[in-house]
N, C-alpha and C positions, 0 to 999 in steps of 0.2 A: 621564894621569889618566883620560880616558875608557876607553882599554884599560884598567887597574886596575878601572875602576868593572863594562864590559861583565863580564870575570873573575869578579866577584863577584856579578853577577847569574846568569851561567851557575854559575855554584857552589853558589849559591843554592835554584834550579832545578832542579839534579842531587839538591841531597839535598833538596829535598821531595818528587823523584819517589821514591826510595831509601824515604823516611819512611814517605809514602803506601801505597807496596808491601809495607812491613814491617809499619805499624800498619792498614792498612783491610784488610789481607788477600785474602781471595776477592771486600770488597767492590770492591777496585780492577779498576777492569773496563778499565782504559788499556792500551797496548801492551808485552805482556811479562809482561800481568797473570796471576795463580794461581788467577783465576777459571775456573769454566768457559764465560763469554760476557766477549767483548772486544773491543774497537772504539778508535778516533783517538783519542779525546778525553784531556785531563789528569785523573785517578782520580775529583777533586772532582766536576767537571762532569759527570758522567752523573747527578747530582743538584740541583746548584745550579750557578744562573750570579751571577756576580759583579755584572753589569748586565742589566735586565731580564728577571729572574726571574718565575715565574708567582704572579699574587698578585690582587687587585680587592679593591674594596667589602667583597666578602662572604666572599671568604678574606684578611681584613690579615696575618695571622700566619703565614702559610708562609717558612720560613727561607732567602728567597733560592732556590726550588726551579723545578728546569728540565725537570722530569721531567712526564709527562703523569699524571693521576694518574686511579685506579680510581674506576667511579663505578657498579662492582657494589653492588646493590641488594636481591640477592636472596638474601643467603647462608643455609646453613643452620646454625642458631648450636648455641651446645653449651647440651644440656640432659644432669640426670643428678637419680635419686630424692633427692641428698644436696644440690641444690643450695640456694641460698637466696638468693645474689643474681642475678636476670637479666640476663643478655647480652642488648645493644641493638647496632641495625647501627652500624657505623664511620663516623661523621658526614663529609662529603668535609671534605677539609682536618685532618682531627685525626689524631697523633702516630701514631695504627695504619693509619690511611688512607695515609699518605705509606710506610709498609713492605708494606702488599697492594697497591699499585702498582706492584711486581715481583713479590712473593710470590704474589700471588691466580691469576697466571697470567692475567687481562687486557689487561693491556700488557708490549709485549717488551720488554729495557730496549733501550735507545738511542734510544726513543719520546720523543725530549727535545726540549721544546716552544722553548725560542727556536731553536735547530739544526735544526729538523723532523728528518727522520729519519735517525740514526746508521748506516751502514751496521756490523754487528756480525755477529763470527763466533761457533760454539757453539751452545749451550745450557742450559739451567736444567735443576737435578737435580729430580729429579718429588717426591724426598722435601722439597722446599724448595719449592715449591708446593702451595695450598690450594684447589684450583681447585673453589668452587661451595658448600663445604663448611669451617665452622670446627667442625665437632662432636667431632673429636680433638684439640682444639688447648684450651690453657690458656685459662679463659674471661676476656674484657676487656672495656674499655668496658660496662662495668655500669652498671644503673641507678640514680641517686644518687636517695637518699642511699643508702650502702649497707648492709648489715646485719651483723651481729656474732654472729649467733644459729647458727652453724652450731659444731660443738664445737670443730674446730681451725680457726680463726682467732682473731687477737690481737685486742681489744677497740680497742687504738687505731689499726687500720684506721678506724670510723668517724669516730675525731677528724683520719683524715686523713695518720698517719704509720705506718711499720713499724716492727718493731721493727731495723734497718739503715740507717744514713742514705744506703750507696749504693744501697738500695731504695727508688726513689722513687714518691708515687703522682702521677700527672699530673692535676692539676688535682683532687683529691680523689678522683682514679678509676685501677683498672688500665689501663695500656695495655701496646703492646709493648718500648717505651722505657722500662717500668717493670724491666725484664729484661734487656732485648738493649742495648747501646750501639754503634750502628750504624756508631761511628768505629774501635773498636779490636777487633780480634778476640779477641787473645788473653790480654785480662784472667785469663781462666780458663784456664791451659796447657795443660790438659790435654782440655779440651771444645772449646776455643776456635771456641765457636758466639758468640762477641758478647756472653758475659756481662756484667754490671755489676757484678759480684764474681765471685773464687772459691770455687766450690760445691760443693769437697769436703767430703764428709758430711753435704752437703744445708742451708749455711749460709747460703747465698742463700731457698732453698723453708722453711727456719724463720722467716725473718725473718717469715714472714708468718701459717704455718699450724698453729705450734702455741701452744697459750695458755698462760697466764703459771705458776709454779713450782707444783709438785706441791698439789690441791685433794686430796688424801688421804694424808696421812702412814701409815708404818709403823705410827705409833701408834695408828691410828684403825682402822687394818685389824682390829690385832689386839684392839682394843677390839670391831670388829664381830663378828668371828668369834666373841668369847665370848657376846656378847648373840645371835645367830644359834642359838648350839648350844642357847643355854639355853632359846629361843624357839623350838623346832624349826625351824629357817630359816629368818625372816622377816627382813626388811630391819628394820633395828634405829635407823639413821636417824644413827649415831652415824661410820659412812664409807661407807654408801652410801645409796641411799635406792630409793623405788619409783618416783620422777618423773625417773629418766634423769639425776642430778646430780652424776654421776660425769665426769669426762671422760678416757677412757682417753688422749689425746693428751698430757696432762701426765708418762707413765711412758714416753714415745719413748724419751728421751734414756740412761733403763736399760736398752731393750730391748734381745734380742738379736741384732734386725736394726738396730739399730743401732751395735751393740759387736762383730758377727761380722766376725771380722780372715779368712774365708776368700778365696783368691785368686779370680780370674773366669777363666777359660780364653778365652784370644784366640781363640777360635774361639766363642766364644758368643755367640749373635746376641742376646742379651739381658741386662739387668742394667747400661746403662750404663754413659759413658765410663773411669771410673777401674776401677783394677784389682783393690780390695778391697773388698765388702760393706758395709762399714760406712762408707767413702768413696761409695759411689754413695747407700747411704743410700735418697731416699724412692724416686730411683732405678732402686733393684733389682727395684723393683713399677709404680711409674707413671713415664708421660715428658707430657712439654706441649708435645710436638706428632705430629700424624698418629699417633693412637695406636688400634691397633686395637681396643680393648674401648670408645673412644667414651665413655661414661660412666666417671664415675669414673678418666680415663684412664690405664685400667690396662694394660699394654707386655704381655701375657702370652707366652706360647713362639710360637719359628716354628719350623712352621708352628702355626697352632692346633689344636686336638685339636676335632674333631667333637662337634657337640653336647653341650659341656660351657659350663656359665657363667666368664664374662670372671673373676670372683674365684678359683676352683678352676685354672681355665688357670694364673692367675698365681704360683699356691704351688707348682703341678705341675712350674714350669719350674726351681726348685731341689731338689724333695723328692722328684726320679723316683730318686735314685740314677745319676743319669747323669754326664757328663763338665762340666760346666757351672762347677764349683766344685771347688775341692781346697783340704783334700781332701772329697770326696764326702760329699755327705750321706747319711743313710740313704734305702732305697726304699720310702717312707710311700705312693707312689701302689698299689704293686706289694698292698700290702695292702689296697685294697678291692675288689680283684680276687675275692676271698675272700666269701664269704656274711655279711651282718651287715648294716653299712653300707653303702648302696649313693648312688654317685655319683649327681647327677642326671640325669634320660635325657628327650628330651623336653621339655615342657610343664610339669614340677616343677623347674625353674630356682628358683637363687637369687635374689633380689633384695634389695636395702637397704630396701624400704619391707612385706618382711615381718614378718606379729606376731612376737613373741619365742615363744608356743605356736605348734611348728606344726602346722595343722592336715590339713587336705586334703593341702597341698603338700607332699610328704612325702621327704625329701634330706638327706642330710648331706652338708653341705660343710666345706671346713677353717675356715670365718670363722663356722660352726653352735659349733663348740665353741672356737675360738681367735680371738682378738682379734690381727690381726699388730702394729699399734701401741702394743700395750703386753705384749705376750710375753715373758717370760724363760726364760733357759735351764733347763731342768730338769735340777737335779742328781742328782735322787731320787726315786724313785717309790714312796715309803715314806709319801709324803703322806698325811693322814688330811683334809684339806680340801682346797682347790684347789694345783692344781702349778702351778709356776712359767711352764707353756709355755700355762697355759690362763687367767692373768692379766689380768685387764679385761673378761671375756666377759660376756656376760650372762646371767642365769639367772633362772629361776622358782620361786617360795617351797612350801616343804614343807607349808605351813598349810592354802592352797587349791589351790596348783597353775595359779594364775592371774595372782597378782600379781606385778609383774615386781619383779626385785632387780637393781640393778646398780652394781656389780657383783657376778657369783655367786661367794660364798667357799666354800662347798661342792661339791665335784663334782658330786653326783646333781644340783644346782638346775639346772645347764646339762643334765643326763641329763632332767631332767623338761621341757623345754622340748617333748621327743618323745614321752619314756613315761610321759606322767601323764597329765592331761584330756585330751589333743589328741584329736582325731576323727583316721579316716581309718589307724588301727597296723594293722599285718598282723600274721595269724599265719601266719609261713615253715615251710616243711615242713622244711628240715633241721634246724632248733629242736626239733621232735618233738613232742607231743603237748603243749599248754597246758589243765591242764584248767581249767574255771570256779568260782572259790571265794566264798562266800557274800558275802564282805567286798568283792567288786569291783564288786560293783553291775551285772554283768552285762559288763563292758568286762574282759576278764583279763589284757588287755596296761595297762592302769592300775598302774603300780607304787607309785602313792603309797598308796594304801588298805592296800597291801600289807606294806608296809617304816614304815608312818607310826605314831604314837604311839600314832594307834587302835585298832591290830591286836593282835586278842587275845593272836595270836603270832608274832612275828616275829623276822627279825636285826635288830640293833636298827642300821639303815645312818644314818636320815636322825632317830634320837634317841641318847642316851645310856641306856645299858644301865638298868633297874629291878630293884626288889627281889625285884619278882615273876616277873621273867623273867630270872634271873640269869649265863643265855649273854652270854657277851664284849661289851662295846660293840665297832662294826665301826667306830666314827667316827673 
């Protein structure tokens, strides 16, 4: 009987080590391990001890933990123009404290407090380290309560839930355990970085960050667009309005970076783990962790392109015509190579907390006239209002030239955003000579005086043709 029973202890033993190695993955740091750092101990115990575990008064809740834990204090957290709720440091002892306890690059593991020190071979991969800095990293431990007010988050974050039940929030707050499930690796087959689901097509990052079924129907489009025409383009109130109440996040799920079935070439250092577009999803533009545009954390091309803003980097790295996707997209960078458009150079960067006129700052980027979150494919360029690729952008109304409309259902609204009131137009010498006409007020790069309903004579672009001026409507 005792030999029966020892048998079955050792058997026992064998397949939890077996388990351990299969389900903790890299995180089994035991002997034999598929980590890159490895040491004596059984997989468990480089994190918890079974008997006096580190705990007191003022940590009661640490789960049986043996590890030494980070008591970095000084990180640099992630800010970004779009953000709305604050990152706060990582309280010692809470859910994201116990994973920068190796991660942060602090403590080495086998730093394990009943053990003292592990002797361990290896090393930690530098991309799995946050050492000083959380400013690329998915932002956590927010400040409660939290906020709802930013366009793509779900409303019932503030009540405390996602829309995913295995998207949990901790304690009414992100952490990294909101995400990562630190026992199993490979939930997600294919990333298998410790997700909590699998996040093909970006169903994990929905659960959280886009809001609830479409706030503008088809019908209300096409309701605006007739009240737009008839009102020379003014926001009409009836699907979009002037106070930003639009939320392009609701039309993802149509887009066509969301629906692009194009492959990823294995050799592309960009566009995340899956291998089709529409599977990497939000993906193909940001990642949530060490992401080098920092804000916004958008993954943009490696290397970076010189002096270009993180948003443009990041459209460039599918839209050079390069080898990145098949089949290849067209070469939309190759064409502002060309006089017209010009990239931004310098000090006239994009940013999110730019007016919609722009003034001074004067750049066209691909997010100036395209919205990537609610893009669709353009079948046709025969459009007489906005195309499909330029859907959710924003634009400014033909009336003043001032007031925002969003979204712009007419082409020129987004075209006026530059060549209407803005200060600071140029006039390019390969354009050729502009002369000055009565009706511009002195500004001749102004096109709305020019083309608008007041002009004695015009094409009639941004009205419908009149009786008295009987050349074609162009709308």
């Amino acid at each position: 009987m005792k030999k029966f029973f020892t048998v079955c202890v050792l058997v026992f033993v064998a397949s939890a080590a077996l388990y351990a190695q299969d389900v903790l993955g890299i995180h089994n740091l035991g002997p034999g391990s598929p980590g890159p750092v490895s040491g004596p101990l059984p997989a468990c115990q480089f994190c918890h001890a079974p008997h006096s575990g580190l705990a007191s008064a003022s940590l009661p809740n640490l789960p049986l933990w043996s590890q030494q834990l980070s008591t970095e204090s000084n990180y640099t957290l992630y800010t970004s123009p779009t953000l709305v709720n604050q990152e706060m440091e990582p309280t010692l002892g809470s859910a994201s404290n116990l994973c920068l306890s190796c991660h942060d690059g602090t403590v080495a593991p086998g730093t394990n407090v009943p053990y003292t020190n592990i002797k361990m071979t290896g090393g930690m991969n530098s991309q799995d380290l946050f050492v000083g800095t959380l400013q690329g990293i998915h932002p956590f431990n927010l400040k409660l309560p939290l906020s709802c007010a930013n366009d793509n988050l779900l409303s019932s974050l503030c009540s405390g839930s996602t829309g995913n039940p295995a998207v949990q929030l901790i304690n009414g707050n992100v952490q990294c355990n909101s995400c990562h499930n630190p026992h199993v690796q490979s939930i997600d087959p294919v990333a298998q970085n410790f997700l909590v689901m699998n996040n093909a097509d970006s169903a994990m990052c929905l659960s959280c960050h886009v809001s609830q079924p479409s706030d503008i129907s088809a019908v209300r489009i096409a309701a605006a667009r007739q009240d737009a025409a008839a009102a020379g383009g003014t926001a009409s109130g009836t699907g979009r309005a002037a106070t930003s109440q639009y939320n392009p996040f609701t039309a993802w799920r149509q887009s066509i970076h969301a629906l692009a079935a194009h492959k990823l070439s294995k050799n592309a250092k960009e566009g995340g783990p899956y291998s089709i577009v529409s599977q990497n999803a939000c993906l193909s533009c940001h990642t949530s962790h060490n992401a080098p545009g920092g804000a916004e954390l958008l993954s943009g091309p490696s290397p970076a392109i010189p002096n270009m803003d993180a948003a443009t980097q990041d459209c460039i790295g599918c839209h050079n015509g390069g080898s990145n996707l098949s089949p290849a997209l067209p070469n939309v960078y190759a064409e502002f190579a060309k006089a017209g458009h010009p990239f931004p150079a310098g000090s006239n960067r994009h940013t999110a907390q730019e007016d919609v006129v722009l003034k001074n700052n004067r750049h066209a980027t691909c997010v100036d006239c395209h919205n990537p979150h609610a893009t669709l494919q353009t079948a046709s360029f025969a459009s007489t209002t906005i195309r499909g690729s330029q859907n959710g952008t924003v634009g400014v109304s033909a009336t003043d030239g001032v007031t925002v409309v969003n979204p712009a259902l007419n082409q020129y609204e987004i075209c006026l955003r530059c060549h209407g009131t803005s200060s600071g137009k140029q006039v390019l010498p390969v354009f050729g000579y502009a002369p000055v006409r009565t009706i511009t007020g002195g500004d001749p790069s102004n096109l709305l005086p020019q083309f608008g309903v007041t002009a004695s004579a015009s094409h009639p672009v941004m009205h419908d043709s009149r009786s008295a001026l009987p050349q074609p409507s162009l709308l």
